[in-house]
Structures are given as structure tokens and as C-alpha cells.
N, C-alpha and C positions, 0 to 999 in steps of 0.2 A: 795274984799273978799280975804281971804287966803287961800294957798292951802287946807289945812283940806275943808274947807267950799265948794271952788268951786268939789273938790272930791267926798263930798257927793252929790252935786246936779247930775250929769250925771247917764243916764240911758241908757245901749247897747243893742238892741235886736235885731234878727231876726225876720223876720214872717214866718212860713213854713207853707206848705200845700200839700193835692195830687193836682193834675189837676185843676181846675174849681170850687172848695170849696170855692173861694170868697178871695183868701188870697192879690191879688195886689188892688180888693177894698176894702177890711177892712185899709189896707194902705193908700189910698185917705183917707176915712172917719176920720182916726186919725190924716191926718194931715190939716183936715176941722176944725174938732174938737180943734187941737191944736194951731188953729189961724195961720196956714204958710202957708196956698190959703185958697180963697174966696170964688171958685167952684169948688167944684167936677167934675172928670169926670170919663169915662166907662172904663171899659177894653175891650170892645166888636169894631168891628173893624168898624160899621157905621161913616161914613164919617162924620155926622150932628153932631156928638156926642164929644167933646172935649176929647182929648189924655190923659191919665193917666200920673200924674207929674213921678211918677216910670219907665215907659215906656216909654222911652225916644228913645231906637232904633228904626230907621226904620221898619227893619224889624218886632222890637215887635206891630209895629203899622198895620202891613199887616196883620200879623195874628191873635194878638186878645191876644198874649201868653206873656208870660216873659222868654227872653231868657239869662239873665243878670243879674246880682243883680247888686242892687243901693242901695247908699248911701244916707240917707235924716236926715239933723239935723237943729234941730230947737230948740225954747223955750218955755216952756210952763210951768205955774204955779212954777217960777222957779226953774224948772228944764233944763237941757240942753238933750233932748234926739236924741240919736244915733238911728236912726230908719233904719234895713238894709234888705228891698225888695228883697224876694230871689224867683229864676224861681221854678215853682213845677212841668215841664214835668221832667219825672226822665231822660230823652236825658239830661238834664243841672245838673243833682245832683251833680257831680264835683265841680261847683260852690257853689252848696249850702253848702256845706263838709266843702270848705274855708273859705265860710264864716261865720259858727259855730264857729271856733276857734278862732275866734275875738269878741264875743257878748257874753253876763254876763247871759244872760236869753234869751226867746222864748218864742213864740204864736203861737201856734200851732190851725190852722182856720181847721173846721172840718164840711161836708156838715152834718145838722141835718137830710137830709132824707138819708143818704148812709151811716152814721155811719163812720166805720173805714177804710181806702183803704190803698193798699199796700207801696203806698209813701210813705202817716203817718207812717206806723208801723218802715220805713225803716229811716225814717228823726229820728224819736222819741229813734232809738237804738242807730242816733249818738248822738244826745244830751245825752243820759243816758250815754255812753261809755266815754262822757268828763268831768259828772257831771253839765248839764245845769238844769236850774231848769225853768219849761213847767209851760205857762199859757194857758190852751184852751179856745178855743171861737168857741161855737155851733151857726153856723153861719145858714141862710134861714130857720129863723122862719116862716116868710110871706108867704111860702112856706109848702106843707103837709110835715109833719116831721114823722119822728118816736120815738114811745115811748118815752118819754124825760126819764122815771126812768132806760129803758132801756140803754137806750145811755148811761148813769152813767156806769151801772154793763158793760158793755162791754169797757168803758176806764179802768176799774180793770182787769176786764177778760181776756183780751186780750190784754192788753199794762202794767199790773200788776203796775197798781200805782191807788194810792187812789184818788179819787176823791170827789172835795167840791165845788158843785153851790155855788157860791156868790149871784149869782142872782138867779131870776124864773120864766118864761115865762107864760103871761096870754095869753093861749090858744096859736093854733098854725094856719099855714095858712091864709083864710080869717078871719079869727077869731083873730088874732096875733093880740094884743092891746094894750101891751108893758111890761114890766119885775117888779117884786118887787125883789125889792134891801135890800138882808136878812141881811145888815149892820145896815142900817139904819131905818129898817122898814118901808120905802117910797116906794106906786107903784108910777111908772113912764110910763102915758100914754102918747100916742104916735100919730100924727094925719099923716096920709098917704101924702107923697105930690106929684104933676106930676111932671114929669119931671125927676124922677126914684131917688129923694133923691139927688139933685146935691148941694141943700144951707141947712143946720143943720134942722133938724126936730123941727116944736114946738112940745110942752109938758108939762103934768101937771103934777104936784106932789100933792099926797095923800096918808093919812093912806089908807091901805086894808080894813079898814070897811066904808071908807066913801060914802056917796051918790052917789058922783063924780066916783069911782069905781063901785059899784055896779050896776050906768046905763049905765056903758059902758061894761059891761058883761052882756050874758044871765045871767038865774034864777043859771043854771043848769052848764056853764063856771065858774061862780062867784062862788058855791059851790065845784069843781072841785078842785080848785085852791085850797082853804083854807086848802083841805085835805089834800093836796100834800104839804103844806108847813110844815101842825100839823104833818105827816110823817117824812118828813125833820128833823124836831128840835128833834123829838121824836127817831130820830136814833142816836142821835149825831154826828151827820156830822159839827163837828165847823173845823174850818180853825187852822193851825197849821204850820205857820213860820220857824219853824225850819226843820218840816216835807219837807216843799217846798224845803226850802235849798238843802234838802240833795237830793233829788229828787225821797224821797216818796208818794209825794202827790200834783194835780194840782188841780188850784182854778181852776172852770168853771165858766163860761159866757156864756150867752143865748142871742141871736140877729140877727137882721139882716140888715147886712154891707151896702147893697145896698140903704135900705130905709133908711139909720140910727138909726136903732131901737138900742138899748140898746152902741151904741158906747161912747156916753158922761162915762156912768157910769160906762164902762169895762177901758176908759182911768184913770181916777180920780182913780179909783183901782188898776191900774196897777201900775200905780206909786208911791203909800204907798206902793205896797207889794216888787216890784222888787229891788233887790239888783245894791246897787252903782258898781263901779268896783272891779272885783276879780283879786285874783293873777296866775299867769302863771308861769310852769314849764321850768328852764333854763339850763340843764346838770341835770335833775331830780330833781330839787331843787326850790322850790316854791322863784319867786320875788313877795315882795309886792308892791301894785299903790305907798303905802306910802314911797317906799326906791327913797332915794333923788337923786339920778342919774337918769339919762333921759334916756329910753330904749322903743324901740317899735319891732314889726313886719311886714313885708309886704304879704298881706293875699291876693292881687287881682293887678291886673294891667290893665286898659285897654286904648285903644288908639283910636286918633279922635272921642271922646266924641263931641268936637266942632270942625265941620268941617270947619271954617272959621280958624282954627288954626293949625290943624294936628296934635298937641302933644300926649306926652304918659304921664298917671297919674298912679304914684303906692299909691297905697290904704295902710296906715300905720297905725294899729291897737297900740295908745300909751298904752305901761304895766307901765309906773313907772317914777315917774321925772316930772318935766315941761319942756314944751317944748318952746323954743322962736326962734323967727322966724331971720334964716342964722348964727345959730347954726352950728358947724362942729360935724359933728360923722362918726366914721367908719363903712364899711359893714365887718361884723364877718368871712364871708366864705372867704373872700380873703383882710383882713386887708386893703383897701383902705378907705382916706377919704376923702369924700365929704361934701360939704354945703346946706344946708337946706334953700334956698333964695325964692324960689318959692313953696310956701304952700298955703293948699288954704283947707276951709271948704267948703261942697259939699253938694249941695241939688240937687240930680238928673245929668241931665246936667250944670246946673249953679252952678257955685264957685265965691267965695269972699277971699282974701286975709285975712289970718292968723297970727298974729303975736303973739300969746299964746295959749297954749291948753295943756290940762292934762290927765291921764289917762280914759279910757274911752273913748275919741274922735278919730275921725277914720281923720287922714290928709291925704289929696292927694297931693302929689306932683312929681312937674312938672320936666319935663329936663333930668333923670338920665338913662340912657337907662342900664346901668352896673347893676340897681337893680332885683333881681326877685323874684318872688314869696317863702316865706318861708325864704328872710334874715333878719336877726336879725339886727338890727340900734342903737349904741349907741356911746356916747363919749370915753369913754374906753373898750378896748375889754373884752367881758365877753363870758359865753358858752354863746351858743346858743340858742333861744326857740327853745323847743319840735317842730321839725319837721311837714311841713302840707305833710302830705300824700297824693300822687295819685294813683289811681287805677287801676287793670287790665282794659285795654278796653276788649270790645268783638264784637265791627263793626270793618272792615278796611276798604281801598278802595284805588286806586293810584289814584294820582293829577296830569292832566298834564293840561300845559301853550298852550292855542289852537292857539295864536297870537305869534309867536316869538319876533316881536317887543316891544312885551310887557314884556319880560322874565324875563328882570330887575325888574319893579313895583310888579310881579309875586313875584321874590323871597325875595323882601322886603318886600311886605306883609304877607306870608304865613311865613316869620321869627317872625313879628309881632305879627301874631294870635297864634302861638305855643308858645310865649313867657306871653301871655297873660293865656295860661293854656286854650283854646276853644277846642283844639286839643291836640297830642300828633306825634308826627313825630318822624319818623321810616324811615332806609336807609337800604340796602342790603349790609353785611357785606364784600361781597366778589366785592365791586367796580363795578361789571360789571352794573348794572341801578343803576342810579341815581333820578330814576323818586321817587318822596317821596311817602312814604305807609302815608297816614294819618291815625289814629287809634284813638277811641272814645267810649262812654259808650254806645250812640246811634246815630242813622242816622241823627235826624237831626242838630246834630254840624258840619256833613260836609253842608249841607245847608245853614247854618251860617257862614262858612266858603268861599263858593262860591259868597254869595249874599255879603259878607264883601270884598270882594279880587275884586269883579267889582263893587260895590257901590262907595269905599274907595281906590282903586287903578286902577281902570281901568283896571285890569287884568279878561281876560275872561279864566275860565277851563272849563274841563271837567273830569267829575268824572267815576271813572271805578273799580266798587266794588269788593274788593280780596275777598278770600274763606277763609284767617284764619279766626278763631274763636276763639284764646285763645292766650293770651301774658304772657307769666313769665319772673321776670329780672334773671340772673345770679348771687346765691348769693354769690360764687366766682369769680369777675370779672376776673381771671387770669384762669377760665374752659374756656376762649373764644380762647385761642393760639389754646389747645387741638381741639377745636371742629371744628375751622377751617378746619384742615386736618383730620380730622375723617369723616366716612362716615356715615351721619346723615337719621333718617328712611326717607321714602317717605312721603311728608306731612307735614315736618319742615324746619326752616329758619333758618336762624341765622341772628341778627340784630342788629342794632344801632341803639340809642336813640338819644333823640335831645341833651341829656347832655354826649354821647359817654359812654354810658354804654351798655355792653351787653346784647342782650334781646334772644327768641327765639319764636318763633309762631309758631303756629300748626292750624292743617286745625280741628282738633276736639277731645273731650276728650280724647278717645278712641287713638288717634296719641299718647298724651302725655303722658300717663300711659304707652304706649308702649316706649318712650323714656327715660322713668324712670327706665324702667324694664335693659334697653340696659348701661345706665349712671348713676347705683344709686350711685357713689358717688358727683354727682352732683347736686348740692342745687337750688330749683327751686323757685322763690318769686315771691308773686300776687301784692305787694303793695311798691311802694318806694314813697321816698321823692324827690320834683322839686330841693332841694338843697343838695350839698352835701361839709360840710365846709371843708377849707384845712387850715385855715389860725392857727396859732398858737394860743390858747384861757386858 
């Protein structure tokens, strides 16, 4: 194939979700569905139950949770799809933030009995904030739902974008029977199976008046339905491509993940509708996949994925170029070049060796420890991508090493995990402790933190939770001389970043508006960038 060709086949997505909405099993199911394993498994932490290919950490194994995005790609119906597992406890949103800025589109999994929760609304501002274009998927039909026409008006209502089922659920609960597919005009039932859905569900297809439907609904389900659809058509609810694009408008899907119910026909859909690779902003100036230079970004990093190996893999979201394998490119923020010898496509924990890839694919690679999050990688230096943003924390807590002999493994590892973006590390500007502040969105990244540093290092801590509550950087790094020698209120810090930028912390709102009041010409900022380039571009 040429590049044109292999460009068009790739598909990037996210999955996002609140909590427990089903989003890391809709993820198994599509890649049961997609032919890349054989068995499903749970996300639920039963022992008897095989591990989720996405959840691949330990610790995501203890708890039942996702605290990590994963990278999963495969083929399917020739296509090449990028499929990227992201955590929904909003403790891990940081990660899922980065990893928006690398995926063309989203699916957004939504519990049908609890409607909208405050993740969604919070996931759903940053896809619209970057222009992603949302596919939902009304997941736990099997399950009592609510109102299906409601659940419509309240993705308008409340997340103000238009909504268009593609499909339509026959009944809900025990009753859930399986979906008509308003493409094609096919129901597609659906037969329950044990074992909670782990091998593809059979299924039958029929028109909506056939016998075949009709006995597998009551009198009074089977006449439900047809209203609801002669509503449907009769409001004009058609699907509009362009609308999606822009991100007026989500197609819906009705199902549920667990049993398999409606997963075949939401995949097969997805993939007509969802756009190949888009282009990315580089010094405010849109590159296209198509410009023939090879250029990516590095959107994640994480390290002892395989712990018979110990390495560190940076996750490289390709924008433009082809890519072949021990290529030389430089990093943008400090003109160094290195070689690209160790690449590797990723499905979960397991990699394979890379020696081509194109826009659209996400390459890990191995070896570079100088890379971090948010550098721009190409053959010739150009600007930079638009920057990935990190966020005020609003937990702290000190870190201390409880084994001195350990203090070494201590501080290579907790160098590791801040560099990976799990945490954010903070030092006391004035020298006297050295004990690290670790700082985070929630509690439990330091938990992730502690159970990674003795898992992965053999380092034992102990945690010991500070009172600040609030982090802004200095948006003149040169107010930090001043404020050294100045006498700051009661309740403030002054601090250093893991990148040696000035920060300040305050113990609560109320401290800060008071140090505002004391320092207005001091510029306070909630949100910086992991990188900051020096190098000449």
C-alpha cells in the first residue's frame, strides 16, 4: 500500500468514561469483537476471573480500577485501529488529558441508569476545548435504565450537543433483547450467555416485522418499540458527518458491554464514521499527516511495563511523515539527536518490533531516558507541538524513604514516577528540607506512587499528608529573587518544581487572595506545560 492508502486505514481513539460506566469492558469487548483475543475478561478483581488485556498493572489488578492508560492496536476489517484505554477515577484525569491530545476521536461510555456524571461532563469539555468529535455508547441496557428518550434530551441539555441513536434498544433490563440498527433496518437479537459474555454473543438478524422479532418480544414491548422508532424518523434525527466533525453532534449507541449486546454493530459503525488522522498545531500553525516530513509527540511515558526487563517506554503519538525504523531525529526543546532503533507497536503490556508506521499510530519506544512528556521528535527542527498541559494539584503530602539503605532505589524511582507525569514534585525553595512535597489531583496517585516505589523498587515510604491546598506557578519566573527575601503571609511557601520552576502553595483560598492583595503585581498561573523548549526552532 502507499502512504495515501495506509493513512486512510488508521483509526485513533480514546475511550473515556465516569467511574464504573463499563468504559475498560467496552474495551475488552471491541477487541473480542476485533479479532485481537479470543476471551474476554472482567474488570472486577475475582481471582477466578481472567485479567482485563488493558489492565495490565498490578495494582489495576488489586483493585478492580484503571489507573493507567494503555495503548492497544490491532486490525480489523482493514483497518489499523489505535485503541487508547484511559483510567475514569478523576485521581488519574491528568492522564487521561494527555492522552486526548493524541486521539482523532472518542467514546464516551455512559451508565444508561445514572445518565450523566460529573467525569463525563469534565472529560466531554476537554474533547470539545480540542475539537474531538464524541461517539457515546449507552452502555447497561441489561440492566433497569432510564428513560432512553430522556437520556437523548439530557446529552443536548446538559452537554449541549446534538444527539443521533444509530441504533435502538428492544426493551431494557430483563427484558433487553438486542438493538435495531436504524442504518440498516436490521434487529439484531441477542441470546444471553454464562459466563458474563467472555466469547462473542450469537445473534440473529431480522427486519422489525418479522415473526422472529415479534416472538421474542411481548405484545406490548414489540409495540413500544415501533413507536419509538415512527418518533425517531418522524423528528428528523438523521446523522450528519459534518455536524460530528465539528463536534455538534454525537451518534448514540445502545448496549451492553458486558453481555455483548449491541458491541459488533457499534464497532462496524464506528469505523465508517470516525475520521482517519487529523492535523496538529506546531507554533499555532496546523501540520498536516500528509506533509512529508516525519514529526510526532511524546504524550506518556511509563516504565517496567515488563518487569523481566525494567525499561522505559515513551509513548509517540506520529502527526506527519513516515516513520522507519533507526531513523535519526532531533528533540525540539534541546536540539539533541538521537536514533529511533528500538520501536515497538503496543498492545497493552506486549510489544513487537516496528519497522514502519504512519500517522495515526502511537510508537513506544525504548531506551531514551532524555525524552519527556510533551517533546516534539522530528528530523529537522521545526516549532513545536502545542504544548500538553499540566494542572494545578490540590492534594500534597511529604515522601519520606523509611529504609536508609534503600535511599538510592528510593530516589531513582520516585525520579521515574514524576517523570512519567503520576505525580508532580515539589522541593522547599529555601534548601533547608529536602524531604520531596509530592503534589497531585488526588489521593490516590500517592498510593500509586508508594505501591510502584516497593513493588518496582524495593523502596519502602511513608506518606505524611501537608495542609496545602492550592499550587500556582509564577508567571514571572524572575518574582522568585523578590520573594525569597520578602516576607510572605502565614500559610505560604515558596517552591520548586521538578522542571526548577517557581511555584507557591498556600494552605487555602482565602491565604491566596490574601497574597494577591499583598503582591498584585505578581502573576499567579494554575496550568503549565511538562516542557519548556530552549532550543533554537
Amino acid at each position: 500500500m502507499n502512504f495515501t492508502e495506509e493513512l486512510s486505514r488508521r483509526r485513533t481513539f480514546a475511550i473515556i468514561s465516569h467511574p464504573d460506566a463499563g468504559k475498560t469492558t467496552l474495551t475488552e469487548k471491541l477487541l473480542l469483537y476485533g479479532g485481537a483475543i479470543q476471551l474476554a475478561g472482567s474488570v472486577t478483581s475475582r481471582k477466578q476471573q481472567r485479567a482485563v488485556t488493558s489492565d495490565w498493572m498490578e495494582l489495576e489488578r488489586q483493585r478492580g480500577i484503571s489507573v493507567s492508560s494503555t495503548v492497544l492496536q490491532f486490525e480489523y476489517r482493514n483497518k489499523v485501529i489505535n485503541l487508547l484505554d484511559t483510567p475514569g477515577h478523576r485521581d488519574f484525569s491528568e492522564d487521561t488529558y494527555r492522552v486526548l491530545t493524541a486521539v482523532d476521536s472518542a467514546v464516551m461510555v455512559i451508565d444508561a441508569a445514572k445518565g450523566i456524571e460529573d467525569q463525563t461532563k469534565k472529560l466531554f469539555e476537554v474533547c470539545r476545548r480540542r475539537g474531538i468529535p464524541i461517539f457515546t455508547f449507552m452502555n447497561k441496557l441489561d440492566r433497569p435504565a432510564r428513560d432512553l428518550l430522556g437520556l437523548l434530551d439530557e446529552l443536548e441539555s446538559v452537554l449541549g450537543i446534538h444527539a443521533v441513536p444509530m441504533n435502538w434498544p428492544l426493551g431494557t433490563g430483563q427484558e433487553f433483547r438486542g438493538i435495531f440498527d436504524r442504518r440498516d433496518k436490521q434487529v439484531h437479537l441477542f441470546e444471553r450467555l454464562a459466563g458474563g459474555g467472555a466469547f462473542r454473543a450469537p445473534e440473529k438478524v431480522a427486519g422489525i416485522g418479522d415473526d422472529l422479532v415479534r416472538k421474542a418480544l411481548s405484545e406490548s414491548q414489540y409495540q413500544q418499540t415501533v413507536d419509538e422508532l415512527e418518533m425517531l424518523d418522524g423528528a428528523g434525527t438523521d446523522f450528519d458527518h459534518a455536524a460530528m466533525s465539528a463536534g455538534k453532534l454525537t451518534p448514540v449507541f445502545f448496549g451492553s458491554a458486558v453481555n455483548n449486546f449491541g458491541v459488533q454493530s457499534f464497532l462496524d459503525s464506528f469505523l465508517d464514521h470516525a475520521p482517519p488522522p487529523t492535523s496538529r498545531l506546531a507554533g499555532g500553525n496546523p501540520v498536516a499527516p500528509e506533509h512529508p516530513e516525519f514529526s510526532g509527540f511524546v504524550f506518556k511515558i511509563q516504565a517496567n511495563m515488563d518487569p523481566r526487563h525494567r525499561d522505559r517506554i515513551a509513548f509517540i503519538r506520529i502527526v506527519s511523515g513516515e516513520f522507519d525504523r533507526d531513523m535519526s531525529v532531533k528533540i525540539v526543546r534541546n536540539g539533541k539527536t538521537i536514533r529511533l532503533s528500538s520501536t515497538h507497536k503496543l498492545f497493552g503490556r506486549d510489544r513487537e518490533t516496528v519497522d514502519k508506521a504512519y500517522p495515526g499510530d502511537v510508537l513506544g519506544v525504548v531506551g531514551h531516558s532524555e525524552l519527556r512528556i510533551g517533546d516534539t521528535v522530528c528530523p529537522v527542527m521545526m516549532p513545536p507541538y502545542d504544548e500538553i498541559p499540566r494542572f494545578s494539584p490540590e492534594v500534597f503530602a511529604y515522601l519520606h524513604c523509611t529504609k536508609t539503605d534503600r535511599t538510592k532505589q528510593f530516589r531513582e524511582g520516585l525520579e521515574q514516577l514524576v517523570q512519567e507525569g503520576v505525580v508532580q514534585l515539589l522541593y522547599s525553595a529555601d534548601a533547608f528540607s529536602r524531604v520531596p512535597l509530592l503534589a497531585a489531583v488526588g489521593v490516590l496517585q500517592f498510593d500509586v506512587v508508594r505501591f510502584r516505589l516497593q513493588s518496582e523498587y524495593g523502596a519502602d515510604s511513608r506518606l505524611e499528608m501537608a495542609s496545602w491546598q492550592l499550587l500556582r506557578w509564577l508567571g514571572n519566573p524572575a518574582d522568585a529573587e523578590m520573594l525569597r527575601t520578602a516576607m510572605l503571609p502565614s500559610g505560604t511557601a515558596l517552591m520548586i518544581d521538578q522542571h526548577q520552576r517557581p511555584t507557591l502553595v498556600f494552605e487555602s483560598a482565602w491565604g491566596m487572595r490574601y497574597f494577591q492583595g499583598k503582591f498584585p503585581d505578581v502573576q499567579l498561573i494554575d496550568m503549565q506545560s511538562d516542557v519548556t523548549t530552549t532550543a533554537t526552532t
